[in-house]
C-alpha positions as CSV (number, residue, x, y, z in Angstrom):
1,X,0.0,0.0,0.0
2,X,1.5,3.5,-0.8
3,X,1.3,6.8,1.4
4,X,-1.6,9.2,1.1
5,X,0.3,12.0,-1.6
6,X,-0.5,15.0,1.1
7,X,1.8,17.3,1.6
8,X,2.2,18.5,5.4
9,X,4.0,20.8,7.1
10,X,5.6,18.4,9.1
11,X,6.7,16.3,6.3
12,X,8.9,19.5,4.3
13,X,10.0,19.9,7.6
14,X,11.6,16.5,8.4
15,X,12.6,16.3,4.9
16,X,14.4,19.8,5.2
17,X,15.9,18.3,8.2
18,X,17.3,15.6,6.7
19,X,18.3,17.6,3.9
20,X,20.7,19.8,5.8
21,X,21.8,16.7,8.7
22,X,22.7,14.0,6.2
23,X,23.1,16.4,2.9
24,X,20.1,14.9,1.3
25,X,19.8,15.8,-2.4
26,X,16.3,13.7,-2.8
27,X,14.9,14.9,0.3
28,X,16.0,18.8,-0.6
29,X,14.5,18.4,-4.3
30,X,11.5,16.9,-2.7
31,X,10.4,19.4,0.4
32,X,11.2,22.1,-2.6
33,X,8.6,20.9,-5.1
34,X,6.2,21.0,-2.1
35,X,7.0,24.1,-1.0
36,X,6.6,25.2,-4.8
37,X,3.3,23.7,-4.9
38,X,2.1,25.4,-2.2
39,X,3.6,28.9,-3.2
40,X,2.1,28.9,-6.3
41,X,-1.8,28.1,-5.8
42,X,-3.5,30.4,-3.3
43,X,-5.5,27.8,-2.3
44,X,-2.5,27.1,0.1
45,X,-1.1,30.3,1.2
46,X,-2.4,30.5,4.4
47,X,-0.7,27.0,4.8
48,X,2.9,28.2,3.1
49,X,2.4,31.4,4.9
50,X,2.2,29.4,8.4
51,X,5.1,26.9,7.0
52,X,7.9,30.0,6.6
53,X,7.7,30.4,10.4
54,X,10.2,27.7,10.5
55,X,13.8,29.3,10.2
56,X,14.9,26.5,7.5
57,X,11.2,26.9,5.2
58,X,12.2,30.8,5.2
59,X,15.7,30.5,4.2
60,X,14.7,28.0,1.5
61,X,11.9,30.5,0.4
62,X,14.1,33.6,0.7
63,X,16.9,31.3,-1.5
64,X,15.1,30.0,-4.2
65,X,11.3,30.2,-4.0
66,X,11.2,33.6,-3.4
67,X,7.2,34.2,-3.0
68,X,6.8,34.3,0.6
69,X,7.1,38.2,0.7
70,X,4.9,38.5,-2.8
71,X,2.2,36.5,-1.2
72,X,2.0,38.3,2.0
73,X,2.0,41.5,-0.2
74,X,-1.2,40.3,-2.1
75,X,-3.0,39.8,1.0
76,X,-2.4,42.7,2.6
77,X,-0.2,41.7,5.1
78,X,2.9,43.8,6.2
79,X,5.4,43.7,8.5
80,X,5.5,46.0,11.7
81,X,7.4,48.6,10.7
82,X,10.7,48.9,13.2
83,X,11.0,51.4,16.0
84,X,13.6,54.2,15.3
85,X,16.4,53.6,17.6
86,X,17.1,55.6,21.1
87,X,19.8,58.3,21.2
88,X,22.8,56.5,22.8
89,X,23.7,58.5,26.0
90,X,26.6,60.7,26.0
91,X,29.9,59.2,26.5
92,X,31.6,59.7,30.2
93,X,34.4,62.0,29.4
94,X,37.6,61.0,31.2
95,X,39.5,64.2,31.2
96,X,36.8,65.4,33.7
97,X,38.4,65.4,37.3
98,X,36.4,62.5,39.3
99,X,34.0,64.0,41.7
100,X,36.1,61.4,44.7
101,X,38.9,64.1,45.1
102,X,41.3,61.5,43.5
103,X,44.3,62.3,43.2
104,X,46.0,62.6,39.8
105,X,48.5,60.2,38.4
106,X,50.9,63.4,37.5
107,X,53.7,64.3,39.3
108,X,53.4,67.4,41.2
């Protein structure tokens, strides 16, 4: 008897696993033409959209898919946008004499 032909998350995820543990080939070529198939019907976008939260789906996508950012932009999803950074403090100055009544290392 041979395995139902559903593709699920968890199976491009094993095989991406095995892909990058054992260098894989087969199993590479095989979670990519799953990913492909869901990145290119809509009918599964929610499902590839859900499958790039996994750090080694993204960087395949990012690498050779490239459709996770297109199909996020067709549905109207975008990314927060980034907080500006905070103004670094000034740096302590170190010619300022220290408020302990040090003495200096100069002779007098």
């Amino acid at each position: 008897m041979t395995r139902p032909s559903r593709i699920s998350r968890a199976a491009i995820i094993g095989q991406l696993r095995a892909a990058a543990t054992k260098g894989d080939r087969a199993a590479l070529t095989l979670a990519i033409d799953q990913m492909k198939t869901w990145a290119y019907s809509p009918r599964y976008w929610q499902k590839y959209l859900h499958l790039l939260t996994h750090p080694m789906a993204r960087l395949v996508d990012l690498t050779v898919i490239k459709q996770g950012d297109k199909i996020a932009h067709q549905k109207g999803w975008v990314k927060p946008k980034r907080e500006p950074r905070k103004p670094k403090r000034a740096a302590r100055a170190w010619a300022s004499p220290s408020p302990s009544g040090a003495r200096s290392c100069r002779p007098a």
